[in-house]
N, C-alpha and C positions, 0 to 999 in steps of 0.2 A: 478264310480266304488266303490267295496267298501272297508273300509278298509283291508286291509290283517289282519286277526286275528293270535293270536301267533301259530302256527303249529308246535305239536309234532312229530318229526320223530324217529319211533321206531325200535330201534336197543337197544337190552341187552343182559347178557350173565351168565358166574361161578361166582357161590360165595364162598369164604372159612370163617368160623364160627369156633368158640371155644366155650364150656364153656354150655351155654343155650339151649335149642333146642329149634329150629326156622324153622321147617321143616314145610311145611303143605304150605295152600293157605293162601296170607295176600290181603285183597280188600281193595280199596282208592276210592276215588273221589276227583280227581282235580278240580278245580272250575277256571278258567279264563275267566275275561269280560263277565258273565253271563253263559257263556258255563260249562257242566258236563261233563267230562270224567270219565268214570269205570275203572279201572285199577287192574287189578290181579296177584299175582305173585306166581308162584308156586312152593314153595322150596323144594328140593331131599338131602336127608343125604346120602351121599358116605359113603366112607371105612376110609378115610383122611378129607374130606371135603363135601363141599355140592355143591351141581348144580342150575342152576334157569331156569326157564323162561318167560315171563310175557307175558297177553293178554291184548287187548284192544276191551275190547267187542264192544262199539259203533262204533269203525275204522273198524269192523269185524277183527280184528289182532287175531293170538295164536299161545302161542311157540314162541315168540321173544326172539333170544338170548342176555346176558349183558357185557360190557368189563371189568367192575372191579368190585368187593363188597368184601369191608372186614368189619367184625364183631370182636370188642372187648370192652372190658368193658363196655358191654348193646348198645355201636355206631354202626349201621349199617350205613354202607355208597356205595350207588350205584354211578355208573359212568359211561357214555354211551358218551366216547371220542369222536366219529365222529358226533355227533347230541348234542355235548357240553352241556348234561344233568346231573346235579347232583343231587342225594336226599340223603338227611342224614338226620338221625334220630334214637331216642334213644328206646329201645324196656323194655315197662312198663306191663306186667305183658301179656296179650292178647291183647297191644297195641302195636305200632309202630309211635311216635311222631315224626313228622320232617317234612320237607323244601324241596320241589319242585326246583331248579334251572335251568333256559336255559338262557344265551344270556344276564347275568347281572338282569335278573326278578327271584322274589321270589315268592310264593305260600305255604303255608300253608297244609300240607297233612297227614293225620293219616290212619294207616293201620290198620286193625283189623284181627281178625280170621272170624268174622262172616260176610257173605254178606254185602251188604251194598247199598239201593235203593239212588237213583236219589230222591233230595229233588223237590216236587210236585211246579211247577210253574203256576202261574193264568195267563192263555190266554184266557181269554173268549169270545173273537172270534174263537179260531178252533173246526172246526164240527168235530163230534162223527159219528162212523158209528150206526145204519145202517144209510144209506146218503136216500136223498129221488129223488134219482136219480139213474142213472146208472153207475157204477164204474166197469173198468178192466186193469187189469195191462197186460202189452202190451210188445215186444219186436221188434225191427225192427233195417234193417242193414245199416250202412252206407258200402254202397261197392265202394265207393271212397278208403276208409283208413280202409277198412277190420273189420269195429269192428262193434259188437252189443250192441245198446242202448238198454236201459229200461225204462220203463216210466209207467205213470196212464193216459187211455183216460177215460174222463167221460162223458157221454150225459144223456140229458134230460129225453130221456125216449130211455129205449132198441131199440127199433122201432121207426123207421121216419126218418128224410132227416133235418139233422139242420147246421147253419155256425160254423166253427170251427177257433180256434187258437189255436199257439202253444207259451209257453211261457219258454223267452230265458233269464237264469240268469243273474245275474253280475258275474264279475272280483270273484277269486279264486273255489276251487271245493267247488259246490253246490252241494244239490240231488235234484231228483224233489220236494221239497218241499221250496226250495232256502231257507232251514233251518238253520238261526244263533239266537246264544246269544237267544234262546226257544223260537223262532220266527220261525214260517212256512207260510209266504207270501205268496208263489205259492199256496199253501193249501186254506187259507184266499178265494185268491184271486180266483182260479177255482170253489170252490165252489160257491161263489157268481154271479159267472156268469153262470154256468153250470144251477142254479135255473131260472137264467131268458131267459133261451131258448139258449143257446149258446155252444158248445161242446169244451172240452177243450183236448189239447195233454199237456202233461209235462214230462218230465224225468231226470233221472240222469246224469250228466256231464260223457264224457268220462272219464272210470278209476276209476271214483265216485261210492260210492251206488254198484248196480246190473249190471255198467254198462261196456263193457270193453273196451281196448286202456289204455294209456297214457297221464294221463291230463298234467304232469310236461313240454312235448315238445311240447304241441301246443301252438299255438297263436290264435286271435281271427281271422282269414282266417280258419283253422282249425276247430274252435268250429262253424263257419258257414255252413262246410259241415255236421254236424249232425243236423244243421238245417231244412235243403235240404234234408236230408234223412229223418225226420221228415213228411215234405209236403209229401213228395212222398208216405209216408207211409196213410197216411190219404187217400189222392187220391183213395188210396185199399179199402177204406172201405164206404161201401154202405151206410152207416147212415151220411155221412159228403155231402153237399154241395160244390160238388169241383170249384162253381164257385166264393163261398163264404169263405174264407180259407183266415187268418188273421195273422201277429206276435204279440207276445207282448213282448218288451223288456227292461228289467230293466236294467240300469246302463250300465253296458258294454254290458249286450244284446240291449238296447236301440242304443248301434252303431255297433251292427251285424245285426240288422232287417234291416236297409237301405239300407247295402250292398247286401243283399237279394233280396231285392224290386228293388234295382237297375234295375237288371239283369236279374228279373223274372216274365215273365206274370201268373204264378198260384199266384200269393199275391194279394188280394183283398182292404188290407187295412191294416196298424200299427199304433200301438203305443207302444210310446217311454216313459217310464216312467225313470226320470231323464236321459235322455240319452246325449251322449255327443255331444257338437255341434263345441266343438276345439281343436286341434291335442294335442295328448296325454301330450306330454312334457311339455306344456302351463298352462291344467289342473291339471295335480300333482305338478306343481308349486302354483298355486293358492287354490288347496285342503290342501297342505301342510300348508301357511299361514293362511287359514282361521283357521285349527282345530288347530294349534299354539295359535292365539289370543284367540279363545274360551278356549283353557286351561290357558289361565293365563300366557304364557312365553312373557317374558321382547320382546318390539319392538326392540332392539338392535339385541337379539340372532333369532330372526324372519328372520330381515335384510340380517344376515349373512350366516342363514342358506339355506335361499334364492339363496342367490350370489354363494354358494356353489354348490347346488343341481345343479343348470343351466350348472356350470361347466361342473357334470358330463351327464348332459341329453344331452347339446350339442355333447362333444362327441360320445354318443350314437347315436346320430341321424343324425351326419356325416360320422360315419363311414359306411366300407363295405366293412370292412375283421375282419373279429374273432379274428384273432392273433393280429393282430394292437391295433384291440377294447380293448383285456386283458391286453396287455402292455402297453397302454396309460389310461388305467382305474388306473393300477398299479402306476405309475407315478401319477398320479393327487391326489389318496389317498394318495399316500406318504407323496407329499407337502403339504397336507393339517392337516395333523396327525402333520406333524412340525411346523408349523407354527398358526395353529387352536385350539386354547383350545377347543370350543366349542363341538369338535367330541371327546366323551366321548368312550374308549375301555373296554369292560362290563369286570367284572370282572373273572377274572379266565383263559381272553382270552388272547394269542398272538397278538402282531401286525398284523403278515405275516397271523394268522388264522383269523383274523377281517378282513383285506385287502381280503383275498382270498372269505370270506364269501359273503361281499360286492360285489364282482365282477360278484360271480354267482348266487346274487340276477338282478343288472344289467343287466348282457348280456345276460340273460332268454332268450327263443324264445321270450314266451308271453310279455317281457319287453319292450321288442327292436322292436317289430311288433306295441305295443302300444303306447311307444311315438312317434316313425316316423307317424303316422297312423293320417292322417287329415280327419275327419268323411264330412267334406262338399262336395268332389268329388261324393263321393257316392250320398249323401241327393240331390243335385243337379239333378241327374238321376231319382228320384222316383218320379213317376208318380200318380200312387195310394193315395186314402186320407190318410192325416196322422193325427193322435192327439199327440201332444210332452207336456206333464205334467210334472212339476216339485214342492216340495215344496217348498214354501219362505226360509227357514230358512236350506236348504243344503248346507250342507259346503264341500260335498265332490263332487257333482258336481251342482255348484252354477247356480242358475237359471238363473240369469241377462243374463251373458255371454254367457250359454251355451243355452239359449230359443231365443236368440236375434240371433245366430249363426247357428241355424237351421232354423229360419224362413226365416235368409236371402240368406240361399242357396237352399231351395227349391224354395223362391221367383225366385230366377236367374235362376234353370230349368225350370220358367213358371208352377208349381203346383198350380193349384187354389183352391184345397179342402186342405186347412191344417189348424187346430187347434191349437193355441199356447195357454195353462194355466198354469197361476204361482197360487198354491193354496196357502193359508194364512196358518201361522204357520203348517207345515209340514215340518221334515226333509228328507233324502236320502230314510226312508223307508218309508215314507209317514204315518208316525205317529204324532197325532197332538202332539207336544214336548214344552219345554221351551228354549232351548239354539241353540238346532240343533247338537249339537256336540254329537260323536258318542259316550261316554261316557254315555250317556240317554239312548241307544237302549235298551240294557237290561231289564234295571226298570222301561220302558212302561210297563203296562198291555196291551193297545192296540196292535194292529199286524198291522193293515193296515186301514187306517181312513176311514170311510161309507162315505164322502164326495169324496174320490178319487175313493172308488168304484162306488159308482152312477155316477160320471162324466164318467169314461171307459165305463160301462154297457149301458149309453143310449148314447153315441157318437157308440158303437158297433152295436145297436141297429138301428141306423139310417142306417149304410154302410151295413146292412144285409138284407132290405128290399126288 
């Protein structure tokens, strides 16, 4: 899976102002872990005071209301209580100087009067249109769970009869382009296969993008029915190969394509790029340690943090009552808050709101379906060939483990076409890297390394003949 990146939830609201005038539109761009966000806010002078509201153009957000902002001696200071965001900053002439705050993280952010563009990033892997294929953006429904997906199907050429896949994100909301830190993978990645005869489906996560539903209450059983509704959708259309129809899935999609295939004679063939091959709890234990040691923290605080986390995944993964889960989650932070230095409470925060924070990061649908969740039941039932690729140097799901883990439960259901590569120097996104540690994704120029796509293109290449 992949790392959870910092996620702004956007709630704002009034502002009251003396002295200056500071009505009008002020734009920012926040900068975290390689990502840009646009940010606009747009101030109303009342009779007494002023009003605000802010957008977020990339989230598609407008008209976000704010819980506090007071303005004196040049300090503007926002505050958005329930999503624990602070910005303060001092206002210099057509400027707005100040500090981004959530959750103990600081950020650097300056407002202006004037627009303000996305500084240009060099990916010289993603294709420009016009494409030298066929591209159209596409809508279809999951009438399981009543929502309609969005996506890009591309083929080779308008006309003809070619094999298809569909390609299934990682772990948090993606669009179709499984676009992080100015990286567009699925992009990278369809186009290079759509050039060598292969039609590709991708689309936005439920709730994501164009697409709609609820991604915050599903689990990955959830995000397999718009899988499912994906195939079905292909099936409709005259240009696909329905006897040839593929998954391809990265990270956390690499352990919804199994459950897939488990279960389904329309799947022709997957793969699994870093997918998981050990129940959830196991590997975010072992993700955790690994990207620890790659940052530098002491094997002591590694140890401990260890011992900790287990605590609360067990719980997690015994329980099987809600109410229990929250109370016994309550209790375990408690003791651990007294007795732990190590568990640092970010600044600005309560105990009871860090404790609470915590808990409904844990007892998530998606959390608690994810650690109980042992991907080998499935892998064991899949039939169809598979290719499971991982790079040497991923730390968030380590090849060793997790390629030894899949081979040996398809081995147990008798699968004779399976594929097992450990590529060399490759991390989680298969960029060729130096450390592995997700700290690099960003300041790759690369997207997706020509060695992991040629290996997919001609292993796809062989199951479509």
């Amino acid at each position: 899976m992949k790392t959870i990146l910092f996620i702004i939830i956007l709630l704002l609201s009034s502002i009251t102002m003396e002295a200056q005038e500071i009505s009008g539109q002020w734009n920012g761009i926040l900068k975290v872990q390689g990502t840009q966000l646009r940010l606009v806010f747009n101030v109303t002078k009342n009779e007494k005071d002023y009003s605000s509201t802010m957008d977020s153009p990339d989230q598609g957000a407008k008209g976000i209301p704010i819980t506090k902002t007071t303005f004196e001696n040049s300090i503007i200071q926002f505050e958005i209580t329930n999503a624990r965001i602070e910005y303060l900053g001092q206002l210099k002439g057509d400027e707005i100087v100040g500090t981004f705050k959530q959750g103990g993280l600081e950020f650097p952010m300056t407002l202006s009067r004037k627009a303000i563009e996305k500084e240009t990033i060099n990916r010289p892997q993603e294709p420009s249109k016009p494409y030298s294929y066929y591209s159209e953006d596409v809508i279809f429904q999951n009438n399981k769970d009543k929502i309609a997906l969005s996506g890009t199907l591309t083929l080779p050429k308008k006309e003809g009869v070619f094999p298809a896949v569909v390609l299934i994100s990682g772990s948090g909301p993606q669009n179709r382009d499984e676009e992080l830190l100015g990286h567009k993978p699925f992009l990278v990645l369809a186009d290079h296969l759509t050039k060598n005869g292969i039609a590709v489906l991708r689309y936005d996560d439920r709730g994501v993008g164009e697409s709609k539903g609820n991604f915050k209450t599903a689990s990955s059983a959830d995000f397999a029915t718009d899988v499912e509704s994906a195939i079905v959708y292909l099936k409709t259309r005259k240009e696909i190969n329905k006897k040839k129809i593929g998954l391809i899935g990265h990270s956390e999609g690499g352990l919804i394509a199994p459950m897939i295939a488990s279960k389904s004679k329309d799947i022709s063939f997957i793969v699994l790029m870093a997918g998981t091959g050990i129940q959830g709890d196991q590997l975010l234990l072992l993700q955790q340690e690994l990207i620890a040691r790659a940052s530098g923290v002491p094997e002591t605080e590694i140890k401990k943090s260890f011992e900790l986390n287990k605590i609360i995944f067990d719980i997690v993964v015994k329980s099987n009552d809600e109410i229990s889960l929250s109370t016994d989650l309550k209790n375990a932070l408690n003791e651990m808050l007294k007795n732990d230095a190590i568990i640092k409470i970010p600044s600005g925060m309560t105990k009871d709101e860090f404790i609470s924070m915590q808990i409904n990061q844990i007892s998530s649908p998606w959390m608690q379906y994810f650690l109980r969740y042992n991907p080998a039941f499935a892998l064991e039932k899949v039939k169809c060939p598979v290719l499971a690729i991982n790079g040497e140097k991923d730390l968030q799901v380590p090849p060793k483990q997790n390629l030894a883990a899949i081979k040996n439960a398809l081995d147990k259901g008798g699968n004779k076409n399976v594929s097992i590569k450990e590529l060399p120097n490759l991390n989680h996104l298969f960029q060729d890297c130096k450390t592995g540690a997700p700290d690099e994704y960003a300041t790759i120029e690369q997207t997706f390394s020509s060695r992991a796509l040629d290996e997919i293109t001609q292993w796809l290449k062989l199951q479509s003949k």
